[in-house]
MMTF fields as JSON, N, C-alpha, C and O atoms, coordinates in Angstrom:
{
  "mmtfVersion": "1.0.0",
  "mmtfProducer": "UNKNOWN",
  "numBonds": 295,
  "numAtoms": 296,
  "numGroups": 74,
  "numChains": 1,
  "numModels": 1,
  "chainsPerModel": [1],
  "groupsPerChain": [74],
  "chainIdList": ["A"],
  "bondAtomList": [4, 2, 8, 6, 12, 10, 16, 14, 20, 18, 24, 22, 28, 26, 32, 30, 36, 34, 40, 38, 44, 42, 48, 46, 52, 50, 56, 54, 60, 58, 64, 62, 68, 66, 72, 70, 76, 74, 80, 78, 84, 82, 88, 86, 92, 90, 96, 94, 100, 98, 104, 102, 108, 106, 112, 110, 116, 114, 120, 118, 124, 122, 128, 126, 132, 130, 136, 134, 140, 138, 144, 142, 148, 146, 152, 150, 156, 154, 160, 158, 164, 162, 168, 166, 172, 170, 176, 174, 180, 178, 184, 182, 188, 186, 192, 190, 196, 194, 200, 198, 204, 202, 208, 206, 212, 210, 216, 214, 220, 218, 224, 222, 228, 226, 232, 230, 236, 234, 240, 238, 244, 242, 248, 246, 252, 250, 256, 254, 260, 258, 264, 262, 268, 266, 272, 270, 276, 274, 280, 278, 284, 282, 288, 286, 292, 290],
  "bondOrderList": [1, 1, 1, 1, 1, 1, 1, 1, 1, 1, 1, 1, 1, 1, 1, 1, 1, 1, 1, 1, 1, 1, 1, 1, 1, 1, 1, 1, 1, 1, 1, 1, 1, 1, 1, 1, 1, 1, 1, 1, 1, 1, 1, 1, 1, 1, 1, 1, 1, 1, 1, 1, 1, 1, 1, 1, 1, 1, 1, 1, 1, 1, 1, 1, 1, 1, 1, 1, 1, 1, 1, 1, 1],
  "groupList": [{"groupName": "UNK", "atomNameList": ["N", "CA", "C", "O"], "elementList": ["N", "C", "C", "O"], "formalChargeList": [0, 0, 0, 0], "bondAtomList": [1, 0, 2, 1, 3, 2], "bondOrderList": [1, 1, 2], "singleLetterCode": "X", "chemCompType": "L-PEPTIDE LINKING"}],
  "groupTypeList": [0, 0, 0, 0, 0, 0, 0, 0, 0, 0, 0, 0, 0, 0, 0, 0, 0, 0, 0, 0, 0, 0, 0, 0, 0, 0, 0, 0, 0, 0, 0, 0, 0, 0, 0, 0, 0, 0, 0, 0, 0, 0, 0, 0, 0, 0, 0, 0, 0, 0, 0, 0, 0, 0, 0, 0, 0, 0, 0, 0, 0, 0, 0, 0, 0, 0, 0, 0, 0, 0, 0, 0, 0, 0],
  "groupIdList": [1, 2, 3, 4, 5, 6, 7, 8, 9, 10, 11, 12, 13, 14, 15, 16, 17, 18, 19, 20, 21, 22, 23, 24, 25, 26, 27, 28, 29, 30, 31, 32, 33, 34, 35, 36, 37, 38, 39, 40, 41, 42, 43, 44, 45, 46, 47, 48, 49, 50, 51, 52, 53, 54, 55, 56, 57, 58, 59, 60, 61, 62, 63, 64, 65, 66, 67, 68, 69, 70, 71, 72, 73, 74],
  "secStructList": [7, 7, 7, 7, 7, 7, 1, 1, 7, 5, 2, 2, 2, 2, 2, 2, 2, 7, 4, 4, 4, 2, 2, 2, 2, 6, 6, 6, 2, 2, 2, 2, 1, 1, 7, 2, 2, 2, 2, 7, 1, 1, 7, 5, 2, 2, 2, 2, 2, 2, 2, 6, 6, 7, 7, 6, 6, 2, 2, 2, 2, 2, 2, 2, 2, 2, 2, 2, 2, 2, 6, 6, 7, 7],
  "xCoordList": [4.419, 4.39, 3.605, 3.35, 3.234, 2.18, 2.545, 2.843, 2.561, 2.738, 1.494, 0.336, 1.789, 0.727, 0.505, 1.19, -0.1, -0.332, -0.324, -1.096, 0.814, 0.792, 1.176, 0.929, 1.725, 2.009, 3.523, 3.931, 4.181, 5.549, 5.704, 6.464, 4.991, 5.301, 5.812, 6.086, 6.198, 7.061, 6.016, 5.275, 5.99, 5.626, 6.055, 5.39, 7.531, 8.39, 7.557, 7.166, 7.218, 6.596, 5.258, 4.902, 4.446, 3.372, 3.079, 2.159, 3.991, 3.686, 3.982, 3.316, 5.213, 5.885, 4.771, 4.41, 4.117, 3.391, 2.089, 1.432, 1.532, 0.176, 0.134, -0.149, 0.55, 0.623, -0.776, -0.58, -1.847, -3.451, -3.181, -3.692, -2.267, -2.025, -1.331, -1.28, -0.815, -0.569, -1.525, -1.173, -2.534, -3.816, -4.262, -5.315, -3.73, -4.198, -3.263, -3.503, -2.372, -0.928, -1.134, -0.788, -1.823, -1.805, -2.66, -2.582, -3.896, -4.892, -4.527, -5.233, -3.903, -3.368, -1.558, -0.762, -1.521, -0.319, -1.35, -1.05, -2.319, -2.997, -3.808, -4.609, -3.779, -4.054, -2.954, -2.895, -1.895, -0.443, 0.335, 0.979, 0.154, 1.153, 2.331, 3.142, 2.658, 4.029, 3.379, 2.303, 4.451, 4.28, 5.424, 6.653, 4.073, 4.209, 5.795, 6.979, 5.085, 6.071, 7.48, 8.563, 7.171, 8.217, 9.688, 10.901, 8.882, 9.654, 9.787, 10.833, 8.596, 8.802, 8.735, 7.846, 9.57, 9.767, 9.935, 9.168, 11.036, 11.654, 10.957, 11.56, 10.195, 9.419, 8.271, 7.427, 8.22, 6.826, 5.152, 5.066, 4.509, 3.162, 3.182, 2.929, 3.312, 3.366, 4.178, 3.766, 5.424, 6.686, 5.904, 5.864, 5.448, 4.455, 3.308, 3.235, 2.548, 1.313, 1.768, 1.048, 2.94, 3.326, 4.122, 4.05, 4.729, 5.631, 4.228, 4.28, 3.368, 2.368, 1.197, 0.322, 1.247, 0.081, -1.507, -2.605, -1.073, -2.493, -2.812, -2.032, -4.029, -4.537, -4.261, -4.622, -3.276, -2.9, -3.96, -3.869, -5.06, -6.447, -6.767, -7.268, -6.522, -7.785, -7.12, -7.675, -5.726, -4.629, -4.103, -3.325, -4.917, -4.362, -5.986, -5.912, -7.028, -7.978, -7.961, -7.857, -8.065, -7.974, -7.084, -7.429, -5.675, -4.73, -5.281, -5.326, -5.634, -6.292, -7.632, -7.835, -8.625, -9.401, -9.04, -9.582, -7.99, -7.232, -6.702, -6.842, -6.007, -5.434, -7.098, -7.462, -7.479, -8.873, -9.563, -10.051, -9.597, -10.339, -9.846, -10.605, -8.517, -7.645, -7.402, -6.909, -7.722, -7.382, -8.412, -8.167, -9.475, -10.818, -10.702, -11.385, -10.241, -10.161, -10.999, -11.349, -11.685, -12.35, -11.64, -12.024],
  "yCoordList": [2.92, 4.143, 3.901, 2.753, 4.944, 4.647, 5.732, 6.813, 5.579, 6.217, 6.922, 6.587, 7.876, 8.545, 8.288, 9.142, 7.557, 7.261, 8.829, 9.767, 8.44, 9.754, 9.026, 7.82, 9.489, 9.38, 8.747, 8.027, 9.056, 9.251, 7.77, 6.873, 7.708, 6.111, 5.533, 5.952, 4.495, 2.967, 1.94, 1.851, 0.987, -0.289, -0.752, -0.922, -0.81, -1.415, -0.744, -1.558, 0.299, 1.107, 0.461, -0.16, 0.461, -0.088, -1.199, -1.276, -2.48, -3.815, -3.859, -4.66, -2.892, -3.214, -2.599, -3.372, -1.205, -0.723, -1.099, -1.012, -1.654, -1.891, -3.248, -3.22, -4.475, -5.67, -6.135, -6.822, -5.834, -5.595, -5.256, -5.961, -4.029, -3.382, -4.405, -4.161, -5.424, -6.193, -7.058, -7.197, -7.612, -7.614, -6.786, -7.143, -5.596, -4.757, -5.236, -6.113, -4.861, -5.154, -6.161, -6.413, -7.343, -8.793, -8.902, -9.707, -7.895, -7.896, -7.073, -7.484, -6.236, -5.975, -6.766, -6.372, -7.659, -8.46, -9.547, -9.944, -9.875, -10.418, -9.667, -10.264, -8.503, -7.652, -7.767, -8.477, -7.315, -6.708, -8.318, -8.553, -9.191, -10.254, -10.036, -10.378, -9.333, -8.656, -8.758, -8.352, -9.419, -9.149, -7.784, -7.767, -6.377, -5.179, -5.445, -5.148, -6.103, -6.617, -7.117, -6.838, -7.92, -8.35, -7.438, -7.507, -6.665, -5.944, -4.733, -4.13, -4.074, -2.592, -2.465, -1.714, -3.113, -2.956, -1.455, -1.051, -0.202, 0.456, 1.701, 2.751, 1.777, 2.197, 2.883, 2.209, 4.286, 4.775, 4.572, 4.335, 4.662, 4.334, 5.305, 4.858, 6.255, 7.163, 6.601, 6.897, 5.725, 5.062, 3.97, 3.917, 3.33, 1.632, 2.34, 2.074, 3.132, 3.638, 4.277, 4.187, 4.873, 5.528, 4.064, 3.811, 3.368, 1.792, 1.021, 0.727, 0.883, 0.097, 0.175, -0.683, 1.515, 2.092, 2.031, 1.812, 2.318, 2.318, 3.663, 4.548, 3.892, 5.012, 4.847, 3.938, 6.315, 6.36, 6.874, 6.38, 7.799, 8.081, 6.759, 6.468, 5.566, 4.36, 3.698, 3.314, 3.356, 2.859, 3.342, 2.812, 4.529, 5.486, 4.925, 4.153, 5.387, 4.865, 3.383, 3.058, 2.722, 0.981, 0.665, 0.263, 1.047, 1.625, 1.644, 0.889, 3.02, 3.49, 3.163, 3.328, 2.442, 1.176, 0.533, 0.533, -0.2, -1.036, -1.017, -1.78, 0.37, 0.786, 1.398, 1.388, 1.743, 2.188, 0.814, 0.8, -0.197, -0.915, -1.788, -2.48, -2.012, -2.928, -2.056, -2.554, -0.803, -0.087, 0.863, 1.861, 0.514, 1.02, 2.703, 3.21, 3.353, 4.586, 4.945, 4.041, 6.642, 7.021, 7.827, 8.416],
  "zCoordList": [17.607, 16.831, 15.539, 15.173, 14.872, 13.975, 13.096, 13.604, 11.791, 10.93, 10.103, 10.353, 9.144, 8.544, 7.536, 6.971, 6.51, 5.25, 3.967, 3.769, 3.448, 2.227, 1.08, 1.11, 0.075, -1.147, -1.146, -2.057, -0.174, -0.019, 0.871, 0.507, 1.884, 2.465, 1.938, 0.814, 2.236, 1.783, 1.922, 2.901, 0.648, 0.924, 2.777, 3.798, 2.414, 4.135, 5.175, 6.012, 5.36, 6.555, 6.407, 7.408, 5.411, 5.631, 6.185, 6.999, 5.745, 6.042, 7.363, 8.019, 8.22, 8.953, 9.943, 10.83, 9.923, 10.852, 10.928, 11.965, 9.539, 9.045, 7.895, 6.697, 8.818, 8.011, 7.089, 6.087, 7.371, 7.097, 5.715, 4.845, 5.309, 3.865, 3.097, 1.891, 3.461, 2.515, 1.715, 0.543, 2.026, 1.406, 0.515, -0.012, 0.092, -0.856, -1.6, -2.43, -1.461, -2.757, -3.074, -4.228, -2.238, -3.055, -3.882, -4.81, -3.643, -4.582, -5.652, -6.573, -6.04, -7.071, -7.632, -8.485, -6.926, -7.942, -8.782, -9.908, -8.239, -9.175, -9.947, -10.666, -9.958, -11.675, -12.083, -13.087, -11.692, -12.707, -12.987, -14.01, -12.022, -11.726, -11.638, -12.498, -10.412, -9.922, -8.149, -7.709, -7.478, -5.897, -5.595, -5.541, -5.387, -4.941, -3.679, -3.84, -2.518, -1.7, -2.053, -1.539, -3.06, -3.299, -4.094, -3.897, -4.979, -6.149, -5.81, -6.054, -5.093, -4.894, -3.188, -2.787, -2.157, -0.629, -0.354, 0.52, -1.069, -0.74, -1.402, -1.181, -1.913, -3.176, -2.452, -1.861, -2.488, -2.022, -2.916, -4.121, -2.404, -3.299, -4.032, -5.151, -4.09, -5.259, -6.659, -7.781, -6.428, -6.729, -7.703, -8.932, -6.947, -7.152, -8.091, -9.29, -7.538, -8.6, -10.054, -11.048, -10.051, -11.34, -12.072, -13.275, -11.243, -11.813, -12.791, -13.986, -12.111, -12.568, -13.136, -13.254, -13.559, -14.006, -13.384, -13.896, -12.107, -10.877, -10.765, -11.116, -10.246, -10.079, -8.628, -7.88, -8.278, -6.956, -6.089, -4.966, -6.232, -5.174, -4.981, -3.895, -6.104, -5.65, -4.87, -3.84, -5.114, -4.468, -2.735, -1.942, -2.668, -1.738, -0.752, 0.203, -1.149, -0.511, 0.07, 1.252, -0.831, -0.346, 1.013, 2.124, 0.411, 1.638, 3.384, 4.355, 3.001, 3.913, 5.002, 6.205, 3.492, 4.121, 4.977, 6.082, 4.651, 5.407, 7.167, 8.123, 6.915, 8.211, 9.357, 10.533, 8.311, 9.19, 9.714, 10.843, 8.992, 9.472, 10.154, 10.832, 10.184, 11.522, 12.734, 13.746, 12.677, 13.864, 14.345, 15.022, 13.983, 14.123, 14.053, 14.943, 13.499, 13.162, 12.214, 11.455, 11.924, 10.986, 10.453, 9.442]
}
């Protein structure tokens, strides 16, 4: 099953449906120096982007990069 990437997702849903997205969050714990994974599991990206002062479109794109490009989708 495959989930839909929104605002509202979970870190947990992501890693769990789209392990690929964890590579993003890691690249931003080394801006913030906080593991996303670690601190915010339960936490929607909307949740994490307002926690950390990220811009959620850029946060939301990268994301999305991600799932597009492990699952060959456009």
């Amino acid at each position: 099953m495959d989930i839909i990437l929104t605002p509202d997702t979970t870190v947990l849903e992501l890693a769990e449906y789209y392990p690929e997205t964890e590579a993003v969050f890691d690249r931003y714990r080394k801006r913030i120096g906080v593991c996303i994974c670690c601190e915010c599991l339960f936490c929607s990206v909307k949740e994490v982007a307002r926690r950390y002062e990220l811009d959620l479109d850029e946060l939301m794109a990268r994301l999305s990069n991600a799932i597009e490009s492990a699952t060959g989708e456009d």
